[in-house]
mmCIF file of the C-alpha atoms, coordinates in Angstrom:
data_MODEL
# 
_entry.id   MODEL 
# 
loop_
_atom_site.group_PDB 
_atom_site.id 
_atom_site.type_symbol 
_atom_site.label_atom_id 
_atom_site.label_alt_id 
_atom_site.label_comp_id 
_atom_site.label_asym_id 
_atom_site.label_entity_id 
_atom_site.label_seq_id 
_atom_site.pdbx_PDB_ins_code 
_atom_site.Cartn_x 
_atom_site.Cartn_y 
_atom_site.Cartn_z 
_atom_site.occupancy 
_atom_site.B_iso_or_equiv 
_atom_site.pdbx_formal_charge 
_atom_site.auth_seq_id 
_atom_site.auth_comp_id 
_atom_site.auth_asym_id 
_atom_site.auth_atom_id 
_atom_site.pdbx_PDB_model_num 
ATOM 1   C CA . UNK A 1 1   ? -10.679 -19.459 -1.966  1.00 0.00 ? 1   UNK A CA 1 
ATOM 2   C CA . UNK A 1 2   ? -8.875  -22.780 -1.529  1.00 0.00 ? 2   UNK A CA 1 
ATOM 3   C CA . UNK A 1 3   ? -7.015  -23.060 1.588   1.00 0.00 ? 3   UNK A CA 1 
ATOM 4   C CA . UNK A 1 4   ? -3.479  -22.445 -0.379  1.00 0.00 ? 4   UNK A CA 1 
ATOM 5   C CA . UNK A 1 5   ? -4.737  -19.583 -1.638  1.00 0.00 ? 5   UNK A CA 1 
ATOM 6   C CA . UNK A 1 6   ? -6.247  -17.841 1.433   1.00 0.00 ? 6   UNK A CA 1 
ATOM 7   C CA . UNK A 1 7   ? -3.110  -18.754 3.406   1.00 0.00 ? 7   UNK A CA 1 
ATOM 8   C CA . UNK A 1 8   ? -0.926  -16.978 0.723   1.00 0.00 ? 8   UNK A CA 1 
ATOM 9   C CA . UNK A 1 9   ? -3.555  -13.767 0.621   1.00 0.00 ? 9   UNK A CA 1 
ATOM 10  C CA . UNK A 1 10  ? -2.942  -13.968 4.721   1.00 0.00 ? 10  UNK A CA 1 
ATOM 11  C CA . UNK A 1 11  ? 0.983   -14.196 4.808   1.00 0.00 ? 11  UNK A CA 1 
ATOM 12  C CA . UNK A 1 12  ? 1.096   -11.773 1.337   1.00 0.00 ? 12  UNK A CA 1 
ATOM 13  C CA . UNK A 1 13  ? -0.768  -9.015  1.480   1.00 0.00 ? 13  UNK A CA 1 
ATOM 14  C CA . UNK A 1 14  ? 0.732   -6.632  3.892   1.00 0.00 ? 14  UNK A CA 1 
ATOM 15  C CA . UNK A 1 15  ? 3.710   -7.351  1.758   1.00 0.00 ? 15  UNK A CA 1 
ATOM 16  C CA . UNK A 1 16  ? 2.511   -6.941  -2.121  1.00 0.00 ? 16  UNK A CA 1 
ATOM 17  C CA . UNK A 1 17  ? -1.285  -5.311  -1.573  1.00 0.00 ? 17  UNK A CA 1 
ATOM 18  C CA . UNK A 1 18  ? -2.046  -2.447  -2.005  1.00 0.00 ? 18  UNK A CA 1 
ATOM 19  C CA . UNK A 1 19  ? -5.298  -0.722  -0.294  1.00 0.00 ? 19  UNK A CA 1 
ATOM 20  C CA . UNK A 1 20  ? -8.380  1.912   -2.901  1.00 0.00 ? 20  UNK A CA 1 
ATOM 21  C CA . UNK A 1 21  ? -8.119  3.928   0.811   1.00 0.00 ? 21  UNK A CA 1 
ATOM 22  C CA . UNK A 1 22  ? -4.868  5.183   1.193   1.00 0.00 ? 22  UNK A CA 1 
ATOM 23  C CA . UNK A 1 23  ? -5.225  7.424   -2.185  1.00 0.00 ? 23  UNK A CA 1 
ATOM 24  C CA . UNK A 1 24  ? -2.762  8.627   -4.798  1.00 0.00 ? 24  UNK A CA 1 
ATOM 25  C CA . UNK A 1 25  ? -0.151  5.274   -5.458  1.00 0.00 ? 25  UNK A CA 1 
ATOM 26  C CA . UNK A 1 26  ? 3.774   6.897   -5.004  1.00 0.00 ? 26  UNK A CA 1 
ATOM 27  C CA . UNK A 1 27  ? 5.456   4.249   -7.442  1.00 0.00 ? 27  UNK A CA 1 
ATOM 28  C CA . UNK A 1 28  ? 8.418   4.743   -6.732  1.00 0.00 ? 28  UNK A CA 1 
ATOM 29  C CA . UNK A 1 29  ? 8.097   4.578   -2.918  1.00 0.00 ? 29  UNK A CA 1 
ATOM 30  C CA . UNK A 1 30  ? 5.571   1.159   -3.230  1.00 0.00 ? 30  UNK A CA 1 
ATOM 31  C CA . UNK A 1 31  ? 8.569   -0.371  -5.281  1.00 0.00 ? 31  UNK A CA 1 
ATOM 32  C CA . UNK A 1 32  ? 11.592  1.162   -3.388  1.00 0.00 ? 32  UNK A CA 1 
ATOM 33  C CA . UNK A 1 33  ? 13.050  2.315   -6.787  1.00 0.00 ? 33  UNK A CA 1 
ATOM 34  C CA . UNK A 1 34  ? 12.431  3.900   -10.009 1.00 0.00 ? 34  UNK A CA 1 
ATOM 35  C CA . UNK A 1 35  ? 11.130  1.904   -13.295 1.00 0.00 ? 35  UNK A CA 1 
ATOM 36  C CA . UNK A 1 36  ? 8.699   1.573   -16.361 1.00 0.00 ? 36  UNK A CA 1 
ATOM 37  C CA . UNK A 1 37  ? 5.082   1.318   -14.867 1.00 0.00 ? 37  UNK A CA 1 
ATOM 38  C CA . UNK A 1 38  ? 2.846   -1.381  -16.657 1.00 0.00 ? 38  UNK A CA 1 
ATOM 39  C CA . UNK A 1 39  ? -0.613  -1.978  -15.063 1.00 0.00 ? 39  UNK A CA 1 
ATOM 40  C CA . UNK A 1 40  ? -2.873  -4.885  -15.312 1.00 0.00 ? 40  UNK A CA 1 
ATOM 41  C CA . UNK A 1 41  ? -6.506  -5.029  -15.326 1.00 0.00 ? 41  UNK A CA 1 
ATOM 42  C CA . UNK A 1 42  ? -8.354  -8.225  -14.423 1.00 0.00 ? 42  UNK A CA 1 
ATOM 43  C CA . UNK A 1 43  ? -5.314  -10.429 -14.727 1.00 0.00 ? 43  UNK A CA 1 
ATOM 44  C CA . UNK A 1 44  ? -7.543  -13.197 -13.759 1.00 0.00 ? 44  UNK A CA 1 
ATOM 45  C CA . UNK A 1 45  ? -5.574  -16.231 -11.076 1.00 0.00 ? 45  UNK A CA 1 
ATOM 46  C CA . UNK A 1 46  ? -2.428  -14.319 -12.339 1.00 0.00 ? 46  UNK A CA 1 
ATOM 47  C CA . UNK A 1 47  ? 0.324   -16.595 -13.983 1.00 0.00 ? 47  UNK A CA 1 
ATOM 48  C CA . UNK A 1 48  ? 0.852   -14.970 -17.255 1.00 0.00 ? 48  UNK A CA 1 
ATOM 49  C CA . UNK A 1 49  ? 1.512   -11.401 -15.095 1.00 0.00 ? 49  UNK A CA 1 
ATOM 50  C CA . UNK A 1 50  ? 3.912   -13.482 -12.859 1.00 0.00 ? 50  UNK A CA 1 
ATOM 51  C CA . UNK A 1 51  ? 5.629   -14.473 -16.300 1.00 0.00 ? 51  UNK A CA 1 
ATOM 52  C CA . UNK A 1 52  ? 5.881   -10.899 -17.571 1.00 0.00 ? 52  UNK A CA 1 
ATOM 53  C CA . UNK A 1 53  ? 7.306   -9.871  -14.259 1.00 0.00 ? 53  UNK A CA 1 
ATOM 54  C CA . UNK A 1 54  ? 9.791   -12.285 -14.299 1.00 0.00 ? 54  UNK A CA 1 
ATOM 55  C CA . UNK A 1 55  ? 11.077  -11.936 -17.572 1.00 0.00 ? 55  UNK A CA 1 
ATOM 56  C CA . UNK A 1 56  ? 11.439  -8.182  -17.178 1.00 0.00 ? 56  UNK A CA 1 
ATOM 57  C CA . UNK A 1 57  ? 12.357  -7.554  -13.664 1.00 0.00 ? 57  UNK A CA 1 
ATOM 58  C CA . UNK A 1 58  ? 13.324  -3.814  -14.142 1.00 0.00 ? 58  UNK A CA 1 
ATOM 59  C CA . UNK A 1 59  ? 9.121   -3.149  -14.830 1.00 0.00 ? 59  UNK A CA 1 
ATOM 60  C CA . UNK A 1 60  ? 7.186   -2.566  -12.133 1.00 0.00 ? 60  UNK A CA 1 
ATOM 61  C CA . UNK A 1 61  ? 3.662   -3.976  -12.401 1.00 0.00 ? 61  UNK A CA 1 
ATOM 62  C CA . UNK A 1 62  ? 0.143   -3.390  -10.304 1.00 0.00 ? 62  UNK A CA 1 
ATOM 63  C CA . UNK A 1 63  ? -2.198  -5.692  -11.004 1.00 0.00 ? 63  UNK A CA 1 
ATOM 64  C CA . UNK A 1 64  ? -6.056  -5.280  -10.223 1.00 0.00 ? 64  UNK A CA 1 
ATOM 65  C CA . UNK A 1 65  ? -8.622  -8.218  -9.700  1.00 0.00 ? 65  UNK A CA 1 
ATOM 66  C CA . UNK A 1 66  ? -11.405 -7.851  -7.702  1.00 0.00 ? 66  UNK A CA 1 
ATOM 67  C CA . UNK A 1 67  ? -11.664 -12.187 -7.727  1.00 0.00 ? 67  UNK A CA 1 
ATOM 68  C CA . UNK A 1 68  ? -10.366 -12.875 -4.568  1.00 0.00 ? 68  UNK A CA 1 
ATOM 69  C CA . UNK A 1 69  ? -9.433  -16.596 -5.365  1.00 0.00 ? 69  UNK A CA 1 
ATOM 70  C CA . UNK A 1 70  ? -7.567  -15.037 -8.308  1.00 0.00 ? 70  UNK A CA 1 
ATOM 71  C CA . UNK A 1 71  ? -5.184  -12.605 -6.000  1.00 0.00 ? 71  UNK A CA 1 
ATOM 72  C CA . UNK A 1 72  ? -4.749  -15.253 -3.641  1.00 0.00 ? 72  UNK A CA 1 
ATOM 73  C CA . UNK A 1 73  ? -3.264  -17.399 -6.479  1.00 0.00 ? 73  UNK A CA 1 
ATOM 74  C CA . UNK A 1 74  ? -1.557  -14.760 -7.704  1.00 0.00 ? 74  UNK A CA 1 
ATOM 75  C CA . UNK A 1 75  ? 0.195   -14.100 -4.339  1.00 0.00 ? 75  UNK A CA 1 
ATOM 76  C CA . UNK A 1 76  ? 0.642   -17.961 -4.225  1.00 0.00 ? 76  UNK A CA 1 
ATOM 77  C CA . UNK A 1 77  ? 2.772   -17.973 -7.388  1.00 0.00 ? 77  UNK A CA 1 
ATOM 78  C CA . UNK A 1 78  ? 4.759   -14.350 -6.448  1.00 0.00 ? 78  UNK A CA 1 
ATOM 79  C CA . UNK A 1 79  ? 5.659   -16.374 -3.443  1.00 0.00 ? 79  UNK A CA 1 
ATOM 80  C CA . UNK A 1 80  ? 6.532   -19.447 -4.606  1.00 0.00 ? 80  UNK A CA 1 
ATOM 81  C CA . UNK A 1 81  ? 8.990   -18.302 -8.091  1.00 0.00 ? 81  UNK A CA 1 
ATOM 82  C CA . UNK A 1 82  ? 10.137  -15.113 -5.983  1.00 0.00 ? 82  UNK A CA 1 
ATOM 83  C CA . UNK A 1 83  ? 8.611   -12.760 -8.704  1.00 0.00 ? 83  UNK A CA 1 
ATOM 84  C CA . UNK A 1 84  ? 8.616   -9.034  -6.140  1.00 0.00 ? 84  UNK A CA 1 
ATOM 85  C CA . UNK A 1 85  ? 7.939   -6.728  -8.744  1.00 0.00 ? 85  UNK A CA 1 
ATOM 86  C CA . UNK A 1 86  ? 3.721   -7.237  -8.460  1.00 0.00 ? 86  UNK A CA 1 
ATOM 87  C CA . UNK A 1 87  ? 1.547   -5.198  -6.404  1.00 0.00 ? 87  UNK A CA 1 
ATOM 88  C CA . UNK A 1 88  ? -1.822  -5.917  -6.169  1.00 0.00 ? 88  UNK A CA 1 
ATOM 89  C CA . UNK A 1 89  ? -5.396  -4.394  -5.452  1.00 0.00 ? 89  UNK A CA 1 
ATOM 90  C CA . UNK A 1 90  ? -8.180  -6.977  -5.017  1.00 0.00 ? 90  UNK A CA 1 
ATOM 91  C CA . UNK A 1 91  ? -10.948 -3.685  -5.864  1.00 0.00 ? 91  UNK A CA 1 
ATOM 92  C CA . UNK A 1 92  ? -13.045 -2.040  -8.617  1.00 0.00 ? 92  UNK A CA 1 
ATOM 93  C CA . UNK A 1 93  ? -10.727 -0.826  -11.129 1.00 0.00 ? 93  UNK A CA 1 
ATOM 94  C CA . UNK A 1 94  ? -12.432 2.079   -12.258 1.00 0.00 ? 94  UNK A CA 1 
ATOM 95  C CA . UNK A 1 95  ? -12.295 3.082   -8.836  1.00 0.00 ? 95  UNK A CA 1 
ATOM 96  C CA . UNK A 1 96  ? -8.662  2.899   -8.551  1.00 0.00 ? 96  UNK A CA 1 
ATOM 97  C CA . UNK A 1 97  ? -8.273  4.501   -12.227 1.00 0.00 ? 97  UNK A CA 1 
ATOM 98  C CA . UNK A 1 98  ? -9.728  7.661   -10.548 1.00 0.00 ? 98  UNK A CA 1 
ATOM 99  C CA . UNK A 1 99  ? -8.205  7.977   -7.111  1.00 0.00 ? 99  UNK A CA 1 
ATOM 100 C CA . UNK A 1 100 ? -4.833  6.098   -6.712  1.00 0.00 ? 100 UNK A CA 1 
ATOM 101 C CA . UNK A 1 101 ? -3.153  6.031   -10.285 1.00 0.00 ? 101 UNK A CA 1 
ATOM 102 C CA . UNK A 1 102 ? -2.104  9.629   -11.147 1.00 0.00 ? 102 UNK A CA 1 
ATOM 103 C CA . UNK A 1 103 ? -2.715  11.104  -14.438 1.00 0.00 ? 103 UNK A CA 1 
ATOM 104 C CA . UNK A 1 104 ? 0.042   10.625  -17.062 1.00 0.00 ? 104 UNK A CA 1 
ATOM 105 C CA . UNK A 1 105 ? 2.023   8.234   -14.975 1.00 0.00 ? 105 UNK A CA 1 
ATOM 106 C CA . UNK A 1 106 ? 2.182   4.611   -16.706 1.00 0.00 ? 106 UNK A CA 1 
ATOM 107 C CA . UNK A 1 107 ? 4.111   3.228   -19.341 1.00 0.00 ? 107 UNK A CA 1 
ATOM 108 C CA . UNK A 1 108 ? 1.724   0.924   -20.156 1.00 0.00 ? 108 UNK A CA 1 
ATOM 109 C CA . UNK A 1 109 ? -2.021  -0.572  -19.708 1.00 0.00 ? 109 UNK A CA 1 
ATOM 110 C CA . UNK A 1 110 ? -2.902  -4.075  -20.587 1.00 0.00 ? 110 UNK A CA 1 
ATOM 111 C CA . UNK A 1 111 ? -6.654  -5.769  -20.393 1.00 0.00 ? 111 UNK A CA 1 
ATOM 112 C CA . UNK A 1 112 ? -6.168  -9.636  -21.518 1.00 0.00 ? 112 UNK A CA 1 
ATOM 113 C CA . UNK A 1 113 ? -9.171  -11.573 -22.356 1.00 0.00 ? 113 UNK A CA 1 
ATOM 114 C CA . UNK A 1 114 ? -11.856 -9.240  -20.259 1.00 0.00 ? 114 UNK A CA 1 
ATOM 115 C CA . UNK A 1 115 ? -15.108 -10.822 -20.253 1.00 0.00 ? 115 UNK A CA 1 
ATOM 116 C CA . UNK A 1 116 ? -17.446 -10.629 -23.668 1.00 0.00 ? 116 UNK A CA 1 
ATOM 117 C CA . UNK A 1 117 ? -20.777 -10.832 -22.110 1.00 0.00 ? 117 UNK A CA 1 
ATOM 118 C CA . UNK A 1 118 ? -21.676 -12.591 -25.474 1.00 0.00 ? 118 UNK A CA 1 
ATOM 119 C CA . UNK A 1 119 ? -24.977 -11.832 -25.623 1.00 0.00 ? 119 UNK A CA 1 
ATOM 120 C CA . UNK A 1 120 ? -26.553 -8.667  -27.164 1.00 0.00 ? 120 UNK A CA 1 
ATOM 121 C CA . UNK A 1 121 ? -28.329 -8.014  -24.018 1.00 0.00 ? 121 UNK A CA 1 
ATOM 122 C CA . UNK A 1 122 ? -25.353 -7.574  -22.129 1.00 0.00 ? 122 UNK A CA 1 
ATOM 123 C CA . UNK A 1 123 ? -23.088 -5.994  -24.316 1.00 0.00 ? 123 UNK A CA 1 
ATOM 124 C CA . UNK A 1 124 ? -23.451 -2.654  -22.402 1.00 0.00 ? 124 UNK A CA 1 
ATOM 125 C CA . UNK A 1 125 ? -21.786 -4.956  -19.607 1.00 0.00 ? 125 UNK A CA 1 
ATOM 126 C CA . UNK A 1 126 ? -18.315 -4.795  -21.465 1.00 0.00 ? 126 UNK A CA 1 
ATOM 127 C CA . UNK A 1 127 ? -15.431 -3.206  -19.767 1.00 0.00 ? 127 UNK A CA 1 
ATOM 128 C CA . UNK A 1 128 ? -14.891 -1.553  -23.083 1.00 0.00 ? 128 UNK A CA 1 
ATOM 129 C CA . UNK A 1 129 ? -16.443 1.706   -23.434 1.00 0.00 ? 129 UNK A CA 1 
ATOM 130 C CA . UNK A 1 130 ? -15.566 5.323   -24.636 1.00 0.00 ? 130 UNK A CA 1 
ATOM 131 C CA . UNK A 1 131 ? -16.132 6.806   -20.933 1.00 0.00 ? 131 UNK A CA 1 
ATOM 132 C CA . UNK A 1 132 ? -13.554 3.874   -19.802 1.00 0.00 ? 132 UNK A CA 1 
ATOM 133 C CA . UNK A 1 133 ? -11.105 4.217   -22.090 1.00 0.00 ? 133 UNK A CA 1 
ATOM 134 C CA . UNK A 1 134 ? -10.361 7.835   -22.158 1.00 0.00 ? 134 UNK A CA 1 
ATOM 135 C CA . UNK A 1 135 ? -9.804  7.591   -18.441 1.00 0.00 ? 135 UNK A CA 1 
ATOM 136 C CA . UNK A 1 136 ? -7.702  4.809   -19.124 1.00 0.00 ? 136 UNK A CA 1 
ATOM 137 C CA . UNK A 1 137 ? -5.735  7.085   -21.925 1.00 0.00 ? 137 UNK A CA 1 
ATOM 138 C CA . UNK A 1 138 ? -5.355  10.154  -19.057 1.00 0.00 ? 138 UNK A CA 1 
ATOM 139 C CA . UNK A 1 139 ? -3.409  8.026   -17.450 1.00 0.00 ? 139 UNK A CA 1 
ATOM 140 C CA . UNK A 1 140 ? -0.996  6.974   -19.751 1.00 0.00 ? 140 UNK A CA 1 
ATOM 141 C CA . UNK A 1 141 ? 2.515   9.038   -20.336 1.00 0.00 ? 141 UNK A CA 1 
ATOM 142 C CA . UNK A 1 142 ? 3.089   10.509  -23.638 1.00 0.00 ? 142 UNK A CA 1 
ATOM 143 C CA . UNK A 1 143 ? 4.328   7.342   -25.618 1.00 0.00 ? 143 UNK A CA 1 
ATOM 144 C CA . UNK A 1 144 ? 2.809   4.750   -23.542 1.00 0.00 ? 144 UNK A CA 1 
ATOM 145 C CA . UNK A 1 145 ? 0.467   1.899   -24.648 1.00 0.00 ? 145 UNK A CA 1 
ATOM 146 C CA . UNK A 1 146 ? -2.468  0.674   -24.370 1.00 0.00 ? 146 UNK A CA 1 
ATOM 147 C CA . UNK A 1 147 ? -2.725  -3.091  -25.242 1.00 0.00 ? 147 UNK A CA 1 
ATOM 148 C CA . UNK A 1 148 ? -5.911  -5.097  -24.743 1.00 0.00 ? 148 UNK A CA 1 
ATOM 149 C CA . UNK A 1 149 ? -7.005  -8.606  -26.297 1.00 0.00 ? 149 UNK A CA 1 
ATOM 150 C CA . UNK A 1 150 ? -9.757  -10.755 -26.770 1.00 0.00 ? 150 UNK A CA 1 
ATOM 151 C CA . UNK A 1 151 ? -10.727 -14.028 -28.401 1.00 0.00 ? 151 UNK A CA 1 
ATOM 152 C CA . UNK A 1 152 ? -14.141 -12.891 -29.605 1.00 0.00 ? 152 UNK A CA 1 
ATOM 153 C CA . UNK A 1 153 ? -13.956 -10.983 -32.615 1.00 0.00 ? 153 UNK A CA 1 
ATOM 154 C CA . UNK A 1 154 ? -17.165 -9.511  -32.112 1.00 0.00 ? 154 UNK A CA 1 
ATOM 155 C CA . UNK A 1 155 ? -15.440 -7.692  -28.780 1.00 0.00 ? 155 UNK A CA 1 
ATOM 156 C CA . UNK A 1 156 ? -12.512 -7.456  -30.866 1.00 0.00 ? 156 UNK A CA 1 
ATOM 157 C CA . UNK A 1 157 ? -14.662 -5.486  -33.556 1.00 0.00 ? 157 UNK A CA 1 
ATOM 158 C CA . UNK A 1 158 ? -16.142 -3.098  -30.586 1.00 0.00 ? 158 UNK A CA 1 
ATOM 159 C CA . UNK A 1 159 ? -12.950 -2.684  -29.146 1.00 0.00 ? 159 UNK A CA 1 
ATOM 160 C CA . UNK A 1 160 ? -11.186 -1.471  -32.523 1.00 0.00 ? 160 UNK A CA 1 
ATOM 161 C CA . UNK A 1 161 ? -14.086 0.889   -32.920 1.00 0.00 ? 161 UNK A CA 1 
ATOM 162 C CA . UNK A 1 162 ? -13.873 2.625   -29.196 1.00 0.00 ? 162 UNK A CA 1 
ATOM 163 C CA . UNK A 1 163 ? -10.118 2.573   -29.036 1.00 0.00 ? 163 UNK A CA 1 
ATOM 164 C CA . UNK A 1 164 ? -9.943  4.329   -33.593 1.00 0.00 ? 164 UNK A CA 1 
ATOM 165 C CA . UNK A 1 165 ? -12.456 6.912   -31.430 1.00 0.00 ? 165 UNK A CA 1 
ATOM 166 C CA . UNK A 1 166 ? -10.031 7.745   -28.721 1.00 0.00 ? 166 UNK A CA 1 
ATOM 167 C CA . UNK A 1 167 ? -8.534  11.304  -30.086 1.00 0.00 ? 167 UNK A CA 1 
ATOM 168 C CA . UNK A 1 168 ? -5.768  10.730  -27.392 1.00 0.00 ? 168 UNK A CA 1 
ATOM 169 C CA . UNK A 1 169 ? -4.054  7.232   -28.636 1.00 0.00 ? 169 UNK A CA 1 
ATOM 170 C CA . UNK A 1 170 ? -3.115  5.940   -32.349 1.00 0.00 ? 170 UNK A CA 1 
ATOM 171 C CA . UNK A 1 171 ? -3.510  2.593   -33.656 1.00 0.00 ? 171 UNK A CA 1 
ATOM 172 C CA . UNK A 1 172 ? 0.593   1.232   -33.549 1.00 0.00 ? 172 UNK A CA 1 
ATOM 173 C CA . UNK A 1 173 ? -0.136  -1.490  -36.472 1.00 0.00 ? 173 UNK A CA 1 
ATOM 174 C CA . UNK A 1 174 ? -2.023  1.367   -38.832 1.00 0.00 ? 174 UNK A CA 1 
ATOM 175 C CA . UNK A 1 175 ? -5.879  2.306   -39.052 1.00 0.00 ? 175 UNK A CA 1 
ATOM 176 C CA . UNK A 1 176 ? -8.446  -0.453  -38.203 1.00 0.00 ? 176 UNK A CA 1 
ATOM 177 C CA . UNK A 1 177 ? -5.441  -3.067  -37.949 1.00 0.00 ? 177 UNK A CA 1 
ATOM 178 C CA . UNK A 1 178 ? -5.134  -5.415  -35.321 1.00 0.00 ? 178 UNK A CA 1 
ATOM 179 C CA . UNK A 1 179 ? -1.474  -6.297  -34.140 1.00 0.00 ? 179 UNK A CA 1 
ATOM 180 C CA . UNK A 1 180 ? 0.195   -9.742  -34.004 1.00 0.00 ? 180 UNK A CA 1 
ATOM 181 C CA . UNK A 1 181 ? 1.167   -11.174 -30.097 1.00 0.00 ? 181 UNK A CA 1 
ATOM 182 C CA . UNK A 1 182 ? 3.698   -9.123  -29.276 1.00 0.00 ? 182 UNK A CA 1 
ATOM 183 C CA . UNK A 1 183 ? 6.638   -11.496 -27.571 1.00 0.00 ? 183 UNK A CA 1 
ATOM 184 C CA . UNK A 1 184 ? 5.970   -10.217 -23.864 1.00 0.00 ? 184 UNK A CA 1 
ATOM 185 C CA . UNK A 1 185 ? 2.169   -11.515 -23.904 1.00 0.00 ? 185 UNK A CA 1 
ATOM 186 C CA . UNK A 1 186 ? 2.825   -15.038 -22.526 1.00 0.00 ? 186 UNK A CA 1 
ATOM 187 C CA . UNK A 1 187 ? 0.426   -17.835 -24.202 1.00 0.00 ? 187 UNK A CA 1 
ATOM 188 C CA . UNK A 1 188 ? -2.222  -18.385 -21.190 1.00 0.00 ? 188 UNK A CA 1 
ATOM 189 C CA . UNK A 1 189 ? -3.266  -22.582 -21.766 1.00 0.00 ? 189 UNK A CA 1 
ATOM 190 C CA . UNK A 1 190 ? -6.861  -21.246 -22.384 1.00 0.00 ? 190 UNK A CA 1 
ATOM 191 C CA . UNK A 1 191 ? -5.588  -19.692 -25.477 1.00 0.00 ? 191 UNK A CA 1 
ATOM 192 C CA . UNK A 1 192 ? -3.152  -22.639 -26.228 1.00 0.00 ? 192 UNK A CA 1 
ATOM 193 C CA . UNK A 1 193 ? -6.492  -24.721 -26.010 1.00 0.00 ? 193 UNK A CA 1 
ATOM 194 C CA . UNK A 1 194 ? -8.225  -22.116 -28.418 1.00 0.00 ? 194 UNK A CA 1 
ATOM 195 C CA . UNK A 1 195 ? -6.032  -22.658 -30.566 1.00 0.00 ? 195 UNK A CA 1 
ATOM 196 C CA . UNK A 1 196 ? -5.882  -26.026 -30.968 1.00 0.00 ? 196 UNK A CA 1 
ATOM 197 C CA . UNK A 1 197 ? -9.295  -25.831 -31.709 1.00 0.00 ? 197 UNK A CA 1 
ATOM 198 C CA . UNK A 1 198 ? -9.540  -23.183 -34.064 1.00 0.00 ? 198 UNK A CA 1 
ATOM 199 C CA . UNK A 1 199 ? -10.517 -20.141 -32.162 1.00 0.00 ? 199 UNK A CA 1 
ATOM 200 C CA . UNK A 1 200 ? -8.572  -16.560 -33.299 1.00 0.00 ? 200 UNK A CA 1 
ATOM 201 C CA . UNK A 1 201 ? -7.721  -14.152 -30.869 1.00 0.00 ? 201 UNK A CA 1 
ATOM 202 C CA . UNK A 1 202 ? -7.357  -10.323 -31.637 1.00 0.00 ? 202 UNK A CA 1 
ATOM 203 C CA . UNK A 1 203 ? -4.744  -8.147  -30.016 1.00 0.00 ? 203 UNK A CA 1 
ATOM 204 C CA . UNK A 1 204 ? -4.794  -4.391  -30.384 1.00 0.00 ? 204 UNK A CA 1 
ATOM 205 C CA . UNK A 1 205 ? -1.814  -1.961  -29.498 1.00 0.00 ? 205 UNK A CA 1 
ATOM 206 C CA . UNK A 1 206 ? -2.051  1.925   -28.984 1.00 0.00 ? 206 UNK A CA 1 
ATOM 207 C CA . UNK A 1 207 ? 0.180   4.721   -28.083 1.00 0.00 ? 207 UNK A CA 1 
ATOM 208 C CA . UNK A 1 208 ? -0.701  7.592   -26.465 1.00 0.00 ? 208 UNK A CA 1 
ATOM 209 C CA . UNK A 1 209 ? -0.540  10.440  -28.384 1.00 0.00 ? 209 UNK A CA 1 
ATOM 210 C CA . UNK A 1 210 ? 1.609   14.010  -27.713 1.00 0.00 ? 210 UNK A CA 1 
ATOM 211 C CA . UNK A 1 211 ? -1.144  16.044  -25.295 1.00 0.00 ? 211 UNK A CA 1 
ATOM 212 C CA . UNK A 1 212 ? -2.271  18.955  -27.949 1.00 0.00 ? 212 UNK A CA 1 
ATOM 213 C CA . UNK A 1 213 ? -0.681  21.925  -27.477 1.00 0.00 ? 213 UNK A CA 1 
# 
């Protein structure tokens, strides 16, 4: 961690972080007020979730990035544009899928640019797999989305085919269809860059299905 960053992790966290060991997350108490629930996974050093939290202050968003550096940045920026709707856990987010986010409680789920593990070998590495996502689906509310992109289309290919497999969520944009940026994804400059030099990136949007009767 830079020293800007560990000095906002020091001065932040008690404030915006939240801790895997004290259990089930009560939103609304952690926010002091009701509100749609969006949550972040790996949202990297953090400036396109401060820009989504500013420009819809009535969300409330929790972030997860086990990268230290990254939440210390993130806590930086929170600080420094007074953006309060963010809390954060610096932990394993499968961990903190299973015991601190209740079941059917978020409006939304978003997993920007996780990381390819491009090679064939590692593949199995991907953050992207059936077991995964249908814990990630259990938590969503009836209606709620699950939005995840990538800038490899091979991942984007894998993706498509573990998310069509999900009985619990529908593809928003039609079978096997991926969906154009939707306005509230902020342009991170690595993707600016990419596309200045050519590179596609694939977004894909679900909703959660109606639980079967």
């Amino acid at each position: 961690m830079t020293p800007a960053q560990q000095r906002a992790f020091d001065q932040n966290w008690e404030r915006w972080g939240l801790e895997h060991g004290d259990g089930i997350l009560d939103f609304d108490a952690c926010f002091g007020r009701a509100g749609p629930r969006v949550l972040e996974i790996g949202f990297g050093m953090g400036q396109s979730l401060v820009d989504m939290a500013a420009a819809a202050p009535a969300t409330n968003f929790v972030g997860i990035e086990v990268h230290r550096p990254g939440v210390g940045k993130l806590l930086h920026t929170m600080a420094e544009q007074g953006v309060d709707n963010i809390r954060v856990y610096c932990h394993d987010a499968v961990e903190i899928l299973q015991d601190c986010i209740p079941p059917a409680s978020l409006d939304g789920i978003q997993i920007f640019f996780p990381d390819p593990w491009h090679k064939k070998k590692h593949n199995k590495r991907r953050l992207i797999q059936p077991p995964f996502i249908a814990r990630l689906v259990s938590r969503l509310k009836e209606g709620g989305t699950l939005h995840l992109a990538t800038d490899w289309e091979h991942y984007a290919l894998q993706m498509m085919e573990v998310l069509s497999a999900e009985p619990g969520i529908v593809n928003e944009c039609g079978q096997g269809e991926f969906a154009p940026r939707p306005d509230y994804r902020p342009l991170t400059k690595f993707e600016l860059r990419g596309e200045r030099l050519g590179h596609g990136v694939w977004d894909l949007v679900f909703r959660r299905r109606a639980p079967a009767p």
